[in-house]
N, C-alpha and C positions, 0 to 999 in steps of 0.2 A: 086523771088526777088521783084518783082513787086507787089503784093500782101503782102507781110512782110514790104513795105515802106508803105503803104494806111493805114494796121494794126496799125505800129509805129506812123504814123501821125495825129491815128484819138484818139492813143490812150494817145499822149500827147497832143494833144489838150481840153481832157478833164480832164485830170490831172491841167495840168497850169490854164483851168478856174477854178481850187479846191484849188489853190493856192502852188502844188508843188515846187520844184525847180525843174531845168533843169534836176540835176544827180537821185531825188529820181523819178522823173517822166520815165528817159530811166529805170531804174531797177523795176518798174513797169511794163512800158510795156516790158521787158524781162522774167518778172515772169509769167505773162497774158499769152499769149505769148507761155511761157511752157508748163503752164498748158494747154492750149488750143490742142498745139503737144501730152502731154502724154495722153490727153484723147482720140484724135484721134487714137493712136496708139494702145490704148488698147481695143476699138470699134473696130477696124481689128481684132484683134486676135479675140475676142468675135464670129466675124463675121466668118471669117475663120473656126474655132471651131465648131460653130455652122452648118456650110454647110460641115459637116462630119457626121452628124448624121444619113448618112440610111448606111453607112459605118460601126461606131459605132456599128450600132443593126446588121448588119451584123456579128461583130464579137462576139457581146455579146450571139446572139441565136447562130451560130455556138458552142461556146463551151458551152454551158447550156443546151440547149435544141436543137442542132441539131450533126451531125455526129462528132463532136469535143467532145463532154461531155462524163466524165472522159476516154478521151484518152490518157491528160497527167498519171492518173492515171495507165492507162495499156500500155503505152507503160514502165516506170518506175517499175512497176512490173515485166514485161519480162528482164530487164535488171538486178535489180539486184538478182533476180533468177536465172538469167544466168552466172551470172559475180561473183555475191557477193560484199565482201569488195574489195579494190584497192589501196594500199599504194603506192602511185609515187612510181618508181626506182623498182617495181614488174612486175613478169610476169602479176598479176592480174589486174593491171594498162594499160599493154602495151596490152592486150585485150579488157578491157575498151576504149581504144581509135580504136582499130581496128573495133571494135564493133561499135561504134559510127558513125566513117566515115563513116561505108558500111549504117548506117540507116539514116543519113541525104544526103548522094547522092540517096539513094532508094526512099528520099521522094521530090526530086524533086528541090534541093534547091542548091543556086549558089555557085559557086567556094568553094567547102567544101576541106578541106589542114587540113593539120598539120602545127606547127611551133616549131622547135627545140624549147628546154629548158633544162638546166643541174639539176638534183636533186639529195639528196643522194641517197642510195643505202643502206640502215640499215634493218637487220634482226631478228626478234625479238627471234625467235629460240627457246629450251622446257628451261621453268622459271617455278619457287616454289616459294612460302611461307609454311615454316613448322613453325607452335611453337611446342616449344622442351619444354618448362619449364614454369608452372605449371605444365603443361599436354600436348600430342602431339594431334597438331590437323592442317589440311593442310588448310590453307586461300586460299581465292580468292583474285586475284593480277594480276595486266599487268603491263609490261615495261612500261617504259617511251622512249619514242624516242626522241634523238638517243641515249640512255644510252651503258654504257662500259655492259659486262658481272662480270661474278664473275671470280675469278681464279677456275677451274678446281674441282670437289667435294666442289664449295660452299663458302659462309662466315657462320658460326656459332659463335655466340656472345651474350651478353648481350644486354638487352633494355634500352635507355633512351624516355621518352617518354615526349613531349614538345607538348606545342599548340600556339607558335611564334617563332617567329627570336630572340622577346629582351628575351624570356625567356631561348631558345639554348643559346644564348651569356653571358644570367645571372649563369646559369647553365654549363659552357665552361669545367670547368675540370674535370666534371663529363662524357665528351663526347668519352673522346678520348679510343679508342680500340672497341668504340659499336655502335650496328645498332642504328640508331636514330629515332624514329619514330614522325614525324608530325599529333595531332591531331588538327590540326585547325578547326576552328565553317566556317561555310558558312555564308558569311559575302555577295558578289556577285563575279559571276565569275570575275569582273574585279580586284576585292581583293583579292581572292581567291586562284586565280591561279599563284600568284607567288609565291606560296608554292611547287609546282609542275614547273615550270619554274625553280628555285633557289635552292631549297631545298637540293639538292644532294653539290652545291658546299658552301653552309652553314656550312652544317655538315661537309661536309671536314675540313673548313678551322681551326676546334677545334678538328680534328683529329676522326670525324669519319667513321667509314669504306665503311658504305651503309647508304642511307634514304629511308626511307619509308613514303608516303605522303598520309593521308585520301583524299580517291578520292573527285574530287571537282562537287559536287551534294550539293542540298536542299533535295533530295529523293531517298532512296536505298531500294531497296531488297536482299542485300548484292552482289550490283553488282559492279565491279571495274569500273571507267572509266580512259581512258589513255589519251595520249596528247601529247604535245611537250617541251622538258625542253631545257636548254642550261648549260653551262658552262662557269664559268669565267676563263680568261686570268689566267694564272701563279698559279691554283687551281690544286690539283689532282683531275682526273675524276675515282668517284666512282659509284657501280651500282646504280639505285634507280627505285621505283616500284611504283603504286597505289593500295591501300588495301581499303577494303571497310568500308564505315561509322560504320558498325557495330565492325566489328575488332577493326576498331580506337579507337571506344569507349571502348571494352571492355579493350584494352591496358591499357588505360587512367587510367580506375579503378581498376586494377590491382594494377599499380603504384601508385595509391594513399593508396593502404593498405600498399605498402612497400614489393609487391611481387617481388619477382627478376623472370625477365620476359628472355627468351632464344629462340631465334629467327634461324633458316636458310635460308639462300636465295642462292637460285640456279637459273642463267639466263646465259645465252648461246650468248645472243645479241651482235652483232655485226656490226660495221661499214664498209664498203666494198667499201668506197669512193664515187666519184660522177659518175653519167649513163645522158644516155640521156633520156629524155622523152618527151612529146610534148603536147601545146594548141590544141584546135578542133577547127575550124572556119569557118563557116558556112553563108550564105548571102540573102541574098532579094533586087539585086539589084536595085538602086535609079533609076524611069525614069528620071528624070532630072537631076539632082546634084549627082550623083553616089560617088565622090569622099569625100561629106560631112558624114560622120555616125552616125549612134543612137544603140550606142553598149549597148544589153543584156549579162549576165553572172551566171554562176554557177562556183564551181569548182567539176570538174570530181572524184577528188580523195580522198579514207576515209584514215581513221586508218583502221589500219588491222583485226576491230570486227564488227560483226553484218552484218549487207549490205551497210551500208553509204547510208540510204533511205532516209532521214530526211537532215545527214549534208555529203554531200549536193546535193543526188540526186534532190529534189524536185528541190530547185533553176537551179540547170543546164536543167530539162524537162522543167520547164515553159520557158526556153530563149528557148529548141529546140521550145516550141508548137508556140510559142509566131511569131517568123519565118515561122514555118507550117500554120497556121492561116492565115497568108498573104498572101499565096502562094496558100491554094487552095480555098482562095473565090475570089484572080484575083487581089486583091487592088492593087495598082500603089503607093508606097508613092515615098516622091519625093528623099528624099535621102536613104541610102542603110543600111538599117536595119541588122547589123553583132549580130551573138552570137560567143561567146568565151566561152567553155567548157577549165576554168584551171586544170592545171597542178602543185601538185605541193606545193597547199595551205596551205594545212595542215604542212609543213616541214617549213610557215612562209613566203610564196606566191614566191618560189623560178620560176614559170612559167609565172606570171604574171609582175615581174620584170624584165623579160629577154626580156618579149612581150612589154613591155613599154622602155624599154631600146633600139628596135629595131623600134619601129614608133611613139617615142616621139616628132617626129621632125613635126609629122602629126597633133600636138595638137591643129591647128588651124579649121582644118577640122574635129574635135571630138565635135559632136553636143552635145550629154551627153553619160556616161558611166554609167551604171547599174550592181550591182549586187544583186543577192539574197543568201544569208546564217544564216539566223536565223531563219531559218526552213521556212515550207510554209504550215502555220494554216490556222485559220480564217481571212483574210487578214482585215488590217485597212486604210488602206492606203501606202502614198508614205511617205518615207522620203527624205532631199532633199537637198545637198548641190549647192549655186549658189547666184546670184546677186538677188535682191528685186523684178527687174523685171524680171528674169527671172521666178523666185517663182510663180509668179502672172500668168504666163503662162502657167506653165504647171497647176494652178489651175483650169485653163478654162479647158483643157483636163480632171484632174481627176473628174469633175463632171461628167463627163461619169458614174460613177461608185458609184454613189447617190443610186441606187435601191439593193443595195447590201452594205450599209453604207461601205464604203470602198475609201470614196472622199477625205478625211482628207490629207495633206501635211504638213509633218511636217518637224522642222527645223532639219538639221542635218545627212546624208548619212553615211552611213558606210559600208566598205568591204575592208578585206586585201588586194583585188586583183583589187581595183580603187583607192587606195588612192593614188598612184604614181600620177594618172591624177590630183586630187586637186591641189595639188601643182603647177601645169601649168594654174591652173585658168579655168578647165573643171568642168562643171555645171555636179553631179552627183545625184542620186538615189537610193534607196535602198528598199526591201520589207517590209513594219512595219506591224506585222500580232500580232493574239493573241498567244503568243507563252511561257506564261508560264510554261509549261511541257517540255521547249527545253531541260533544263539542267539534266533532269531526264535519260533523254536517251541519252545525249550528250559523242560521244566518248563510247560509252560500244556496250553489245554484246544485249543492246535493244534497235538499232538505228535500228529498219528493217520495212518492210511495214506496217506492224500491228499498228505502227505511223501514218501511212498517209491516212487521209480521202478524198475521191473522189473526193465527190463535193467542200473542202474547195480547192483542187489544182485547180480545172476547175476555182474557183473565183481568185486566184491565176495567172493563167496563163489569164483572163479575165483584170486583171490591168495590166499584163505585155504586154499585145498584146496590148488595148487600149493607153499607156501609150507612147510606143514606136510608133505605127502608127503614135498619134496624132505630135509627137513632129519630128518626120521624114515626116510629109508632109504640116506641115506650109511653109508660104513663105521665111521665115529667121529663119536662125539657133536663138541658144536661147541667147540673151545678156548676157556676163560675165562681164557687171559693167552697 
C-alpha cells in the first residue's frame, strides 16, 4: 500500500510537469503501474520454471535414455496382446479395466479405484456383405454401432448409389425399397463422417431399407473402418455398415454404366441396453496442495477391431507413464497429478460425462485437464485451450521440450472426454503430434502395434510427464482470465 502511493505520487508528478490533466495522468499511472505488476509476475514464472531444470532432465533422461525408454512402448504392447480390442459394455473392456488396476497399483501409484459409468451394451454379432448382381462376390464391411440388425436370412435388394445427402434427396423416389449405398469423396474426417453418423437415417427417411457408407479413410487397402452412428427422433432404424473405398468405387461405376447393382446384407447386431462399466484413476499425490489437480487422460476403450493401439492405447500409456515417471525418480509436485483412463469414449464419451457429472462441483480445484487421442506420432507440441496468461505459462514449461522440436503451443485443445471441463472455464491441453496416417488405421482391423513407434511414444509420454509436472508444481494454479 505504502509503496503503490510513493509509485502514484512520483508518478503523477511527472506527468503534471508534462502537462497532463489530473484524470489522464491517474490512468497513466494505473497502466505503468500494470505493466510493471505483469512483468513482474511473468519473471516469477520464468524463475520458478527455470529452477526445475535438474528435475526436467531428470525426467527427460529417465524416458530417453534411462530405464523409462520405450517402456511406454512395452508396457502397451503386453496389453494389448493380452487384452486386444475393448468395446465399453464387453467382457473385453471389463478386463481391460481389471488389467489395468492390478498394473498401476503394482506400480506403486496412489489411490488407483474405478468410478462407475453407464454405457451401452451393443453387439456386433456375424455381419455380410454379398453382391448378388453383376456377379457374386463377398465385401469387406463392419457394423456401425449401435446399428439395428437385418430381419432374420437378410435384406436382398437393389442398389442406389449416391455421393451426398442433396443427391439422396434429389434422387428420393428412386430410393425407396433399396439398399442405398454412400460413395462420398474424403473431404476431412470432420465432413466426412456425417456420412457414417447420419447416413442410415437419411436413407430411411425416402424409404430405404439399409445404407451403406464408404468407410471414412484418405487410404485403403480394402479395409473397412467402423465407428459410431445415431439415429434421428421419429425415423425408422435401419441396418447400416461400412464398405471399403474400393467397393465404393466400384459400386459408383457400375452405376454409372446403368448396371443394376443386387446387394445382401446380413447383420445379427444387437442392442442389449445399458451396463455398467467404469473410469481408471490413478494419482501422484500433491505434497502441498493435494486437493488442487493436473489431470492426464486417455480413453481405455476401442471399437471391437484391431487392438485399439493407436486410438487410444498410446494416449491412455503416456498418462499411465506420464504418473510412473514421477513416482519412481521421487519428484514432489505440489499438487496431485491424476490420470483418467475413460470409459466409454467411443459410444460419444458416455464415461467421462458421468465423471464430470460427479466432480464438477470440484472445477475450481482443476488446475488443467489433458487429453491424448489423435494418436501418439512424432509429437509437436501442446495444444491448448485457456486465458492469454495462462498460454504464456505453460510456454515457459513446454520449452522444456526445445531438444526434441516439440515446444510449439498451440491455440486450441481438443478431447471428447475434456470438453465438459471448458465450459467451466478449466484451462485444457491436448497432444498435437504428426499424425497424418491417423485416419488410415482409424477404427479398422489395422489399428494395432505395428502403428506404434517406440521412441516417438517415449517423446510422447516425455511432453506429457514434463508438461503435467511443470504446471502441477508452480506456486499457483494457472489463471482462467
Amino acid at each position: 500500500m505504502i509503496r503503490r502511493g510513493l509509485c502514484h505520487q512520483r508518478t503523477m508528478a511527472r506527468t503534471h510537469f508534462s502537462g497532463f490533466s489530473y484524470a489522464q495522468s491517474v490512468l497513466l499511472a494505473c497502466a505503468v503501474l500494470a505493466s510493471v505488476c505483469h512483468g513482474q509476475a511473468r519473471q516469477k514464472v520464468r524463475d520458478e520454471v527455470a529452477a526445475m531444470k535438474e528435475d526436467m532432465q531428470k525426467i527427460i533422461t529417465y524416458l530417453n535414455d534411462g530405464p523409462g525408454k520405450h517402456q511406454t512402448y512395452d508396457r502397451l504392447a503386453r496389453f494389448t496382446d493380452t487384452i486386444g480390442h475393448r468395446l465399453a459394455g464387453t467382457p473385453d473392456m471389463d478386463r481391460a479395466i481389471g488389467y489395468m488396476r492390478h498394473e498401476l497399483t503394482a506400480d506403486g501409484l496412489d489411490n488407483v479405484h474405478g468410478e462407475p459409468a453407464p454405457v451401452p451394451n451393443w453387439v456386433r454379432g456375424k455381419e455380410s456383405v454379398t453382391l448378388m448382381e453383376p456377379r457374386v462376390q463377398n465385401m469387406a464391411m463392419l457394423g456401425l454401432g449401435p446399428s439395428v440388425g437385418t430381419p432374420v436370412g437378410g435384406i436382398t435388394a437393389e442398389v442406389l448409389v449416391v455421393t451426398s445427402f442433396d443427391e439422396l434427396h434429389n434422387r428420393s423416389s428412386e430410393a425407396k425399397g433399396k439398399i442405398v449405398v454412400f460413395n462420398q469423396p474424403w473431404i476431412s474426417y470432420g465432413v466426412s463422417v456425417a456420412y457414417r453418423s447420419n447416413g442410415a437415417s437419411e436413407a430411411a427417411k425416402v424409404g430405404g431399407l439399409a445404407a451403406l457408407v464408404r468407410s471414412v479413410t484418405p487410404f485403403s487397402i480394402n479395409s473397412p473402418h467402423t465407428g459410431g452412428m445415431q439415429y434421428a427422433d421419429g425415423v425408422e432404424k435401419i441396418p447400416t455398415a461400412c464398405i471399403t473405398v474400393e467397393d465404393a468405387e466400384m459400386l459408383a461405376r457400375m452405376a454409372s454404366r446403368g448396371t443394376e447393382i443386387v446387394i445382401k446384407l446380413d447383420m445379427e447386431a444387437k442392442d442389449l441396453g445399458m451396463v455398467t462399466s467404469a473410469n481408471t484413476v490413478a494419482e501422484v499425490r500433491g505434497s502441498t496442495r493435494p486437493e488442487q489437480v493436473v489431470l492426464v487422460s486417455g480413453h481405455l476403450d476401442s471399437w471391437d477391431v484391431g487392438q485399439g493401439a493407436m486410438d487410444d492405447g498410446g494416449g491412455a500409456f503416456i498418462s499411465w507413464q506420464a504418473l510412473s515417471t514421477i513416482r519412481h525418480l521421487g519428484l514432489k509436485p505440489r499438487r496431485t497429478v491424476r490420470a483418467v483412463l475413460w470409459t466409454g469414449e467411443e459410444w460419444g464419451g458416455f464415461g467421462s460425462f458421468k465423471y464430470h457429472g460427479d466432480h464438477k462441483n470440484d472445477s475450481k480445484n482443476m488446475d488443467i485437464v489433458m487429453e491424448s487421442d489423435s494418436g501418439v506420432f512424432q509429437a509437436t507440441g501442446l495444444r491448448f485451450t485457456g486465458s492469454k496468461a495462462a498460454k504464456a505459462i505453460v510456454t515457459e514449461c513446454m520449452k522444456y521440450m526445445t531438444p526434441f522440436n516439440a515446444s510449439a503451443v498451440f491455440d486450441g485443445a481438443d478431447g471428447t472426454d475434456i470438453d465438459w471441463w471448458f465450459q467451466q472455464g478449466v484451462p485444457g491441453g491436448s497432444l498435437d503430434n504428426e499424425n497424418k496416417k491417423y485416419f488410415d488405421f482409424h477404427h479398422s482391423n489395422g489399428d494395432t502395434m505395428t502403428v506404434m513407434d517406440p521412441d516417438q511414444l517415449d517423446v510422447g509420454a516425455t511432453l506429457w510427464t514434463v508438461a503435467a509436472y511443470c504446471i502441477a508444481s508452480l506456486d499457483e494454479m494457472l489463471p482462467r482470465a
